[in-house]
C-alpha positions as CSV (number, residue, x, y, z in Angstrom):
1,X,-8.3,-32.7,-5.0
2,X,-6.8,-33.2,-1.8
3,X,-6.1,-29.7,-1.6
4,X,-9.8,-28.9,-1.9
5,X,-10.9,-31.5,0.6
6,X,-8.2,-30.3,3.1
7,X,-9.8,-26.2,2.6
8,X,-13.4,-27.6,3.0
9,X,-12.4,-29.0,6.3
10,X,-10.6,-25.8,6.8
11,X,-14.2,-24.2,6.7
12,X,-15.4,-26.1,9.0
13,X,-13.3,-25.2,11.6
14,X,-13.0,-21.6,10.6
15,X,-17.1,-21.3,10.3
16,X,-17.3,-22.1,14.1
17,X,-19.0,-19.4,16.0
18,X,-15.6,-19.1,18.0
19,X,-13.3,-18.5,15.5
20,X,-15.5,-16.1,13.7
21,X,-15.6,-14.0,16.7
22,X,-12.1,-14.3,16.5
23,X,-12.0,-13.3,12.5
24,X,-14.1,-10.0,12.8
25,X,-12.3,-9.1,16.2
26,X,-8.8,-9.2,14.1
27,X,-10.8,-7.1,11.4
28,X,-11.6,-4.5,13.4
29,X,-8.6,-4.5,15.6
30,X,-6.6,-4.0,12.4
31,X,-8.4,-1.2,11.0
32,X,-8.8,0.4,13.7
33,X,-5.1,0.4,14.9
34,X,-4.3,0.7,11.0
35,X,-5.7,4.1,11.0
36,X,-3.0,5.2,13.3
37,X,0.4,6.0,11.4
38,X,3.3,4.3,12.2
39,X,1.3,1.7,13.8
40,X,1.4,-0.9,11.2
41,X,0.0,-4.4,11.0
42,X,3.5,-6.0,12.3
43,X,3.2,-3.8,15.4
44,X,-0.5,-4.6,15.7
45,X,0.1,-8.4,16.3
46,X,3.3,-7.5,18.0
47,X,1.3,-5.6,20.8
48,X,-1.4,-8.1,20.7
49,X,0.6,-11.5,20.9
50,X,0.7,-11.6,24.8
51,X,-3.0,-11.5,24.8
52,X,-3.2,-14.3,22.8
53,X,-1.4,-16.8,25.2
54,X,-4.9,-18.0,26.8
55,X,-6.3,-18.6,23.4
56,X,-6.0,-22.2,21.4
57,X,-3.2,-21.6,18.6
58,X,-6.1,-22.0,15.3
59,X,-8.3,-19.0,17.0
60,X,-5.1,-17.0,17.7
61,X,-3.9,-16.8,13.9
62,X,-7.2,-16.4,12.6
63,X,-7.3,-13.1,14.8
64,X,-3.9,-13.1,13.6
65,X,-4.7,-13.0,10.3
66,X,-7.6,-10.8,10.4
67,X,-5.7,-7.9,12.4
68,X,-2.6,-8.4,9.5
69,X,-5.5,-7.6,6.3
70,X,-7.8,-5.3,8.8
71,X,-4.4,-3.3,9.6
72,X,-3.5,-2.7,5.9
73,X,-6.9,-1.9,5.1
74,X,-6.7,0.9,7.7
75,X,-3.2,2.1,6.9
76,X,-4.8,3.0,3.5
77,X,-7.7,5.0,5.0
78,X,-5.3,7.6,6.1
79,X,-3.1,7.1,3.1
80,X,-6.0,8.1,1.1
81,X,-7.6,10.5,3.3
82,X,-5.3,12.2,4.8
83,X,-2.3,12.0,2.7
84,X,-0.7,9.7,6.2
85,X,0.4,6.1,5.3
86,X,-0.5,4.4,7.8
87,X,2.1,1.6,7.0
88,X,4.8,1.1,3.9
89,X,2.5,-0.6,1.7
90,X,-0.4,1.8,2.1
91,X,2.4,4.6,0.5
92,X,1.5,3.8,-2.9
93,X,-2.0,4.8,-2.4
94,X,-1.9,8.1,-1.3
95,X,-0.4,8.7,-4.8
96,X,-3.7,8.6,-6.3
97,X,-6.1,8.4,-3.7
98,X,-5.3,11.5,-1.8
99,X,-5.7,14.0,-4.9
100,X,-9.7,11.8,-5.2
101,X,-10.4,13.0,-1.3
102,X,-9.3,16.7,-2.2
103,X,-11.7,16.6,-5.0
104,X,-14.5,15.2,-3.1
105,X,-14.1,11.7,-4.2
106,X,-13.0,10.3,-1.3
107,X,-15.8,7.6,-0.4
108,X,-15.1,6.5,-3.8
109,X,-11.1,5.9,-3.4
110,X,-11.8,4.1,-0.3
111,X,-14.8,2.0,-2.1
112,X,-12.2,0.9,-4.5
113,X,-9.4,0.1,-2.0
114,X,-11.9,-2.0,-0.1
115,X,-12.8,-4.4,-3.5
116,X,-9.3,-3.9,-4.2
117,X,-8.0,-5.5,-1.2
118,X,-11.0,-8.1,-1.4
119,X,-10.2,-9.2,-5.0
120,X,-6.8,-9.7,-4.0
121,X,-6.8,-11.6,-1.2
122,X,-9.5,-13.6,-2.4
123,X,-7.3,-14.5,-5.6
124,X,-4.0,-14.4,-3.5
125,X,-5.4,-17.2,-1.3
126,X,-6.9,-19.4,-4.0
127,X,-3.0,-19.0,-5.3
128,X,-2.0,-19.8,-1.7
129,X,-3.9,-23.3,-2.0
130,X,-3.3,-24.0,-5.3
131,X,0.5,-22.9,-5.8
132,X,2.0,-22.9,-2.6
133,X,4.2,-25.5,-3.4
134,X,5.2,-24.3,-7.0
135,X,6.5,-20.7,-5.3
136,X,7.6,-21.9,-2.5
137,X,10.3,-23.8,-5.1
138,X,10.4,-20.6,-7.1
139,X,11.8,-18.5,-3.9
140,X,14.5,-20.8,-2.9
141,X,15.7,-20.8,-6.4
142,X,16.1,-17.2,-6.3
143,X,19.6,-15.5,-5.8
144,X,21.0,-12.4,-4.9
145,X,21.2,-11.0,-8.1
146,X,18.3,-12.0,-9.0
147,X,17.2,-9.5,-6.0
148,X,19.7,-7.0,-6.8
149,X,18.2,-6.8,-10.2
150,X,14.3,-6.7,-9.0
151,X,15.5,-3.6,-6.6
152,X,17.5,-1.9,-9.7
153,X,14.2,-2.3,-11.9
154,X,11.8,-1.0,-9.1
155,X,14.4,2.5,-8.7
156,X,14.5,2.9,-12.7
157,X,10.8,2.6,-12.8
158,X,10.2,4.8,-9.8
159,X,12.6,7.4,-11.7
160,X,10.8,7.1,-14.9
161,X,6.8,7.0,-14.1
162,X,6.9,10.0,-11.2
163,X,7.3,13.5,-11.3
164,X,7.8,15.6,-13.9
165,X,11.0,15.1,-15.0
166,X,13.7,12.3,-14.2
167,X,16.5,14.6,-12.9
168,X,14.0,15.8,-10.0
169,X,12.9,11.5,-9.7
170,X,16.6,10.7,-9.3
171,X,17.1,13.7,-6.7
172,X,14.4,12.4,-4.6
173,X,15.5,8.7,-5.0
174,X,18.9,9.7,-3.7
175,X,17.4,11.9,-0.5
176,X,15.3,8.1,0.2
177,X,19.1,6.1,-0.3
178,X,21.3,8.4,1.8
179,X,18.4,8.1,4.8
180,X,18.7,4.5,3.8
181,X,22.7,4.4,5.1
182,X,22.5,6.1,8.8
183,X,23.3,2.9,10.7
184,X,25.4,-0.1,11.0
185,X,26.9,-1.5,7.8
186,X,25.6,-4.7,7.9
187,X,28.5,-6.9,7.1
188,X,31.2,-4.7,8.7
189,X,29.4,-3.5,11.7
190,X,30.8,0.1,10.7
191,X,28.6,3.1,11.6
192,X,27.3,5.4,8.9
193,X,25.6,8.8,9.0
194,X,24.9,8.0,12.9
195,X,27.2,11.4,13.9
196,X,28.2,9.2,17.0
197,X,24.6,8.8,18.2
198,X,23.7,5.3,19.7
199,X,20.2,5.7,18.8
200,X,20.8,6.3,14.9
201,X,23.0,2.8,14.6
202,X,19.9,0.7,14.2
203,X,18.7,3.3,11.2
204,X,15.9,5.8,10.6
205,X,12.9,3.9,10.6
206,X,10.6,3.5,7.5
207,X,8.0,4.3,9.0
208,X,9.4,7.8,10.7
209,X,10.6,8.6,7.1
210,X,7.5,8.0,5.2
211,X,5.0,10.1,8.0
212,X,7.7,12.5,8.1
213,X,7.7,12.9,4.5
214,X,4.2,12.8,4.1
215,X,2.2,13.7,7.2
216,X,4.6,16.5,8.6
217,X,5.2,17.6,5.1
218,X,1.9,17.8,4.4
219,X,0.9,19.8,7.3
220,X,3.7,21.8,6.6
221,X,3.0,22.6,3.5
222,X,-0.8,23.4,4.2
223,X,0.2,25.5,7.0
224,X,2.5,27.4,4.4
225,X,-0.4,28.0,2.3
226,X,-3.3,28.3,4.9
227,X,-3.7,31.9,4.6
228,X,-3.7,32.1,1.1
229,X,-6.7,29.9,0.2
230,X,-10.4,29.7,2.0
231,X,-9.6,26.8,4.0
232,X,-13.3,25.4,3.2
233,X,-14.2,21.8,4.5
234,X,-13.2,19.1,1.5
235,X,-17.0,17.6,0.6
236,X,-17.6,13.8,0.6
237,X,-19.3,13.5,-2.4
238,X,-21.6,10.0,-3.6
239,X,-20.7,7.2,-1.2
240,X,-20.8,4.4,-3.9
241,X,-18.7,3.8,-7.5
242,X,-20.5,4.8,-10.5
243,X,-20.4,2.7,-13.5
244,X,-17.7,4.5,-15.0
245,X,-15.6,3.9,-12.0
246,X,-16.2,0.1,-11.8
247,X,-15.5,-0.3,-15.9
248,X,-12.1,1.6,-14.8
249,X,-10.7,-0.3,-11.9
250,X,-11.8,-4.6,-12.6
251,X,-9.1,-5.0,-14.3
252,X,-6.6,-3.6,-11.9
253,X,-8.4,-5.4,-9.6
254,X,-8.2,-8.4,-11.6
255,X,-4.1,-7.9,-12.5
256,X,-3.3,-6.8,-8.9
257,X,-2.5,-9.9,-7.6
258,X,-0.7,-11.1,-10.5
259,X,1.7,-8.7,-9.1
260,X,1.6,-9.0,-5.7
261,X,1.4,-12.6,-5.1
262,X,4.3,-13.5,-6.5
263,X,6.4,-11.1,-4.8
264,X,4.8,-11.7,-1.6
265,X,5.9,-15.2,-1.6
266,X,9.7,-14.9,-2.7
267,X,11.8,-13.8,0.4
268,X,12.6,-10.3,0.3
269,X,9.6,-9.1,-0.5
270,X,6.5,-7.6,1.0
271,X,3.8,-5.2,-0.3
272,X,6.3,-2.5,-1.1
273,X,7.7,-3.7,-4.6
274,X,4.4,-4.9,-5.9
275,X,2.1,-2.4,-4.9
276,X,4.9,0.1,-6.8
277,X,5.2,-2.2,-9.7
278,X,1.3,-2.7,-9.9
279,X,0.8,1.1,-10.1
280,X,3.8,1.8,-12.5
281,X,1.8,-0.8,-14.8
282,X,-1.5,0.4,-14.5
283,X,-0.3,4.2,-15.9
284,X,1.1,2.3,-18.5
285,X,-2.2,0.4,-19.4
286,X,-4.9,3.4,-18.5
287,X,-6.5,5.2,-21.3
288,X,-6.8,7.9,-18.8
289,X,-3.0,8.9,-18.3
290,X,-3.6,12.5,-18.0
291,X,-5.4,11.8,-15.0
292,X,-2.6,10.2,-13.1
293,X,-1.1,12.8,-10.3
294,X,-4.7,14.0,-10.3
295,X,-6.4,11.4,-9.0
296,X,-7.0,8.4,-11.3
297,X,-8.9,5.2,-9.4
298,X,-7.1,2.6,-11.3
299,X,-3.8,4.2,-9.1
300,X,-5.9,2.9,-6.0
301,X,-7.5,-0.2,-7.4
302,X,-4.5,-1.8,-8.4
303,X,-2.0,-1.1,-5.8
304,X,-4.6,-1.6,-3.1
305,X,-4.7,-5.8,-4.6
306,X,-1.6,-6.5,-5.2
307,X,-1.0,-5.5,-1.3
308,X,-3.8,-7.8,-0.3
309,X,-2.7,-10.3,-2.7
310,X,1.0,-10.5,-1.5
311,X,-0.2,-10.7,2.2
312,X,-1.7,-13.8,1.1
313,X,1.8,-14.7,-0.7
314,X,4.1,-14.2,2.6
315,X,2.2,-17.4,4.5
316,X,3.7,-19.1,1.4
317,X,7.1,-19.0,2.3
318,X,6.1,-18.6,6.3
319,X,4.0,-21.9,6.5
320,X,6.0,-24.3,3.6
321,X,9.4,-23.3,4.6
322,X,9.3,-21.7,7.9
323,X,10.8,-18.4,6.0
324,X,9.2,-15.2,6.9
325,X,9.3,-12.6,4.1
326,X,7.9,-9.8,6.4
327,X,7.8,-8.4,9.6
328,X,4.0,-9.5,9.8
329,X,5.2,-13.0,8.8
330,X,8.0,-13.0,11.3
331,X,6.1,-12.3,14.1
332,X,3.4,-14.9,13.5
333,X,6.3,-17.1,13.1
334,X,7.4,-16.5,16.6
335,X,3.6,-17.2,17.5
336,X,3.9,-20.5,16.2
337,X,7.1,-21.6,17.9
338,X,5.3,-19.6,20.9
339,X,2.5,-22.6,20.3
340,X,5.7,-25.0,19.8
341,X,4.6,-25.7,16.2
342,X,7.3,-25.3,13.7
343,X,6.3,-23.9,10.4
344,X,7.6,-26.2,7.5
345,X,7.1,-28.8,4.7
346,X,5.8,-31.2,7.4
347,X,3.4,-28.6,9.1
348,X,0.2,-29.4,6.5
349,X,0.8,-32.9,8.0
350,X,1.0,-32.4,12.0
351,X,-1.2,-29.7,11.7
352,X,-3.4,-29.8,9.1
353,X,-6.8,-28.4,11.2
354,X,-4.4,-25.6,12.2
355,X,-3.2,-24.9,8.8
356,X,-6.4,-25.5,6.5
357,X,-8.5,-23.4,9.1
358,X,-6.4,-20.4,8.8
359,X,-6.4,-20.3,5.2
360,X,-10.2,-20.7,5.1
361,X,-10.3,-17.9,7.9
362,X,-8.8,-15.5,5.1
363,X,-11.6,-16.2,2.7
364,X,-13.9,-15.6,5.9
365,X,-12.0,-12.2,6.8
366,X,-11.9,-11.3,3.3
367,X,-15.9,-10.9,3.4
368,X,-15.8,-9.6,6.5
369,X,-12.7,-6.9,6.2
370,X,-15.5,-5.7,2.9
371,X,-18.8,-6.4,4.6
372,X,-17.4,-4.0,7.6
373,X,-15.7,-1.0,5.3
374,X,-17.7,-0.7,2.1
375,X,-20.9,1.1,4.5
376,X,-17.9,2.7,7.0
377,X,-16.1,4.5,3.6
378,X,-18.5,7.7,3.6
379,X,-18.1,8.0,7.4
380,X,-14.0,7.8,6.7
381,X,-14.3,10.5,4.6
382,X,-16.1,12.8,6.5
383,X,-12.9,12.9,8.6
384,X,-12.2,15.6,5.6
385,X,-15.0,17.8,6.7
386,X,-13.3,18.8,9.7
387,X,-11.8,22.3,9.4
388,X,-8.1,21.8,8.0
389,X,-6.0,23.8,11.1
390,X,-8.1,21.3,13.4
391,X,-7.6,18.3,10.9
392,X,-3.9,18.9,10.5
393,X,-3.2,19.8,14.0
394,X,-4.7,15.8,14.6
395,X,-2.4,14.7,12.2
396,X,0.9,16.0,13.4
397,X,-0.2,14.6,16.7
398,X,-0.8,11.1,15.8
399,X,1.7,11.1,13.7
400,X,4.1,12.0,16.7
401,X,2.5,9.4,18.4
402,X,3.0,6.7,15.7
403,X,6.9,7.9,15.1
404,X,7.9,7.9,19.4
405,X,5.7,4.1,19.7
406,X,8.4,2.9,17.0
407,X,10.7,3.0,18.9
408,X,10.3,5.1,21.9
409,X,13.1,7.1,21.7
410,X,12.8,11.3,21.9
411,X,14.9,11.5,19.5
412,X,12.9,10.3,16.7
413,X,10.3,12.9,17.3
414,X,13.1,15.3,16.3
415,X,14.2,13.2,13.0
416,X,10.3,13.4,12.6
417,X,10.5,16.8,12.6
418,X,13.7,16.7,10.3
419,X,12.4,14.6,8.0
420,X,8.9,16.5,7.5
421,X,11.1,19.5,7.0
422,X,12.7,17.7,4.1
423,X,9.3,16.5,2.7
424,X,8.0,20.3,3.0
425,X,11.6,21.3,0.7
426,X,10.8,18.4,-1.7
427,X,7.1,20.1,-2.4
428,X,8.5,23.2,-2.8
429,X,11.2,22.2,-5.2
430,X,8.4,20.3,-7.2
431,X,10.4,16.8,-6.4
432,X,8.0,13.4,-5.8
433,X,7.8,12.4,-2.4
434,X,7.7,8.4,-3.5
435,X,11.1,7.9,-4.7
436,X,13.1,8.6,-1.3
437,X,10.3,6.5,0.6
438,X,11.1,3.5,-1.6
439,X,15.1,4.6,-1.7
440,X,15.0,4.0,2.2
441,X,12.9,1.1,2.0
442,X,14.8,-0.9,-0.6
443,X,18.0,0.9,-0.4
444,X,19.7,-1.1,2.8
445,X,18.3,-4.4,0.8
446,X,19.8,-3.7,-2.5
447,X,23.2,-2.8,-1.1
448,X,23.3,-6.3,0.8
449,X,22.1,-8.5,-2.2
450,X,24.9,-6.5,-4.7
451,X,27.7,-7.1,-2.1
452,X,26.6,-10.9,-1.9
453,X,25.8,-11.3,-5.3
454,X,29.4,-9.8,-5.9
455,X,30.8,-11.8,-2.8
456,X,29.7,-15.0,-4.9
457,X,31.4,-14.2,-7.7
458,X,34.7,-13.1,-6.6
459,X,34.1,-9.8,-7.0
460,X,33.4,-10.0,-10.6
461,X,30.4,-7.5,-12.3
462,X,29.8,-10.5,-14.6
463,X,28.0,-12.7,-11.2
464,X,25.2,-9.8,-11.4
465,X,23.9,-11.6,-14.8
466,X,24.5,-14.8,-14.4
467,X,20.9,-15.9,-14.1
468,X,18.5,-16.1,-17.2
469,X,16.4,-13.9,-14.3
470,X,18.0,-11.1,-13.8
471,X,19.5,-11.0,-17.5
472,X,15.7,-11.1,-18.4
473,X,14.9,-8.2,-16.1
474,X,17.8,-6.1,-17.2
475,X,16.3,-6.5,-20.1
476,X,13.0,-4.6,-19.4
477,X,15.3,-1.8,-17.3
478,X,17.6,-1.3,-21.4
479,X,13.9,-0.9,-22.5
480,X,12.2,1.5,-19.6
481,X,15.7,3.7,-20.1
482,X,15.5,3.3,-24.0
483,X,11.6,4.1,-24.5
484,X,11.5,7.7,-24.3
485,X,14.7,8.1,-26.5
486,X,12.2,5.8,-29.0
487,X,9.0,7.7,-28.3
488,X,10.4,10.7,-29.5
489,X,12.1,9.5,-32.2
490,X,9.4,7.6,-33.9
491,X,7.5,10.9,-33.3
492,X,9.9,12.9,-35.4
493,X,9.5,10.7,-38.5
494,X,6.3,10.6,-38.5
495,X,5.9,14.2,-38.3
496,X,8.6,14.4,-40.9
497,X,6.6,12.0,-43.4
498,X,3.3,13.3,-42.6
């Protein structure tokens, strides 16, 4: 009850004509910088942090906050669009979501990444208020192996669900986990892959990987094929969702942020996991699995909330602990210290007008993140009436200016190029793209929680089951491996009774 009393006053202070300038600002600033790749939400309040100084620290977050959800929002425009993640957590839905744009569905993809990304952080933030402590409890009590295991689980799956056979899943998974090791080894200080250059020891970027591999290759690959096929305009098609489409996608609305949430909050984790996961179990549930590859909406609806859902889960751990779980979440908690407020279990009580009026600001930029995109989705998608040498010579631009603003280096405009030369191979061998973008995401990750995990135990494999967690989700990885084997054989009986 107090909870509730605390979020009214929250709205009461986020509801100010102020701070909802401030709210729809952030919206718009985030989709609109979303849109650019390799320009992710992170960078977004990053770049807009000094700007802030002259603001009072409750209207600064809420712009905060509405840049972080108006910046994923965007990153899964050109996701969808344009096959061009704007971001790592908008990789997932170019999956699904690009094949609807080719086949003039494309107001419709975005239509249901907009509700998407409403339902979830509309349940993800009535989770925040009502579980924050709960998780917060939850992450602490998490280990390395539990981590280790999560990451094993999300590369088996990834394996299993894409492509059209495992052998080409595992090739593409190792291309993401070599990428993953140029650098310095992070407990020896070694360097790896780097061929003696000081630029490669901090790593290949994610975000330079997954435009290379996605963007570049794309273009690539259209360029390849350009003079083979018409080259006509892609049409827009019905700028709402049909009946059909809403009967297919409230549920993974609905289950989205059972999946996110959760992993937003534990430290570690992000969109990237959940938004995976959330697809992997929507294929599973559809009663439309030939349609998956080819454009199913669930593959949008579904992804699209768990990411909203788990950016709602990271001020869990940010606000309760002081832990930041992301890069959006670390630099908002540099903002804060900025403000000199220190995030922590004390924090509702010093600052509770603070506090309570950003959370209430996300049920405010919730409304206005869909009030702004649902009547802008059939002017995204004309973007794909533009002729496709013009469209994709755009792409390759912006998406050499996303990879040099990384990190402004010349040289990763050349691993761009590299890399997109890879993701052109991959298409042409018939390998999925996904696997080596979550290899280089969790990769680095999963090698530092298996060498503390085995660090703990004296080097012992027994300390990576020592938990009833990760024994549990070891467990469903015996069973993901095992199914197939079980499929077919259950098959051949019944054919041999029948």
């Amino acid at each position: 009850m107090d909870s509730l009393n605390s979020l009214l006053d929250g709205f009461g202070t986020a509801l100010t004509p102020v701070n909802l300038l401030w709210a729809a600002l952030g919206v718009l600033l985030g989709t609109a910088i979303g849109v650019l790749p390799g320009i992710g939400p992170a960078m977004a309040v990053a770049l807009l942090l000094p700007v802030t100084y002259g603001l009072e620290p409750t209207g600064a977050f809420i712009m905060f906050a509405g840049i972080y959800y108006g910046a994923m929002f965007g990153g899964s425009t050109t996701s969808i669009l344009l096959n061009t993640p704007g971001e790592s957590a908008a990789v997932v839905a170019a999956i699904e979501g690009n094949p609807m744009a080719k086949a003039g569905r494309g107001a419709q993809a975005l239509a249901a990444a907009a509700v998407g990304h409403f339902a979830g952080g509309m349940i993800g933030t009535v989770l925040l208020v009502a579980l924050a402590p709960a998780v917060a409890a939850l992450a602490v009590d998490i280990g390395a192996p539990d981590y280790f295991a999560i990451m094993v689980l999300a590369f088996i799956a990834v394996i299993s669900v894409l492509g059209s056979s495992r052998i080409r899943g595992l090739a593409s998974l190792l291309v993401g986990l070599t990428l993953g090791l140029v650098g310095l080894d992070q407990l020896t200080g070694q360097q790896r892959l780097t061929f003696g250059s000081l630029q490669l020891a901090d790593g290949i970027d994610v975000v330079i990987v997954a435009v290379g591999l996605f963007a570049i290759g794309e273009a690539l690959w259209v360029a390849a094929h350009l003079r083979r096929t018409t080259g006509e305009a892609v049409p827009v098609g019905r700028p709402w969702l049909a009946g059909s489409d809403v009967r297919r996608t409230w549920k993974p609305w609905l289950r989205g942020p059972l999946i996110g949430f959760p992993f937003g909050a534990v430290p570690a984790g992000g969109a990237e996991i959940p938004t995976f996961l959330s697809y992997v179990t929507e294929k599973r549930l559809s009663r439309h699995k030939e349609e998956f590859g080819k454009g199913a909406i669930e593959g949008v609806a579904g992804p699209e909330s768990a990411a909203s859902a788990s950016a709602a889960g990271t001020l869990v751990s940010m606000l309760t602990l002081g832990l930041p779980t992301t890069a959006v979440a670390a630099v908002m908690l540099a903002a804060f210290q900025q403000y000199g407020i220190q995030p922590g279990p004390l924090l509702f009580e010093r600052e509770p007008d603070l506090v309570w009026g950003l959370i209430a600001s996300l049920f405010v930029g919730m409304v206005l993140l869909l009030a702004l995109n649902l009547p802008l989705a059939p002017l995204w998608a004309k973007l794909l009436r533009i002729p496709r040498p013009y469209l994709y010579a755009g792409i390759l631009f912006f998406a050499a200016v996303g990879a040099y603003a990384v990190g402004g280096e010349p040289l990763d405009l050349l691993i761009l190029l590299l890399i997109g030369l890879i993701g052109f191979g991959m298409r042409r061998y018939g390998l999925p793209v996904l696997p080596a973008v979550i290899g280089v995401i969790l990769g680095p990750a999963a090698e530092q929680q298996l060498r503390r995990a085995l660090q703990i135990s004296d080097g012992s494999v027994t300390g990576l089951v020592d938990t009833p967690f990760s024994v549990a989700v070891y467990a469903v990885i015996a069973v993901l491996l095992a199914w197939p084997s079980v499929k077919k054989l259950v098959g051949r009986r019944r054919s041999v009774t029948a």
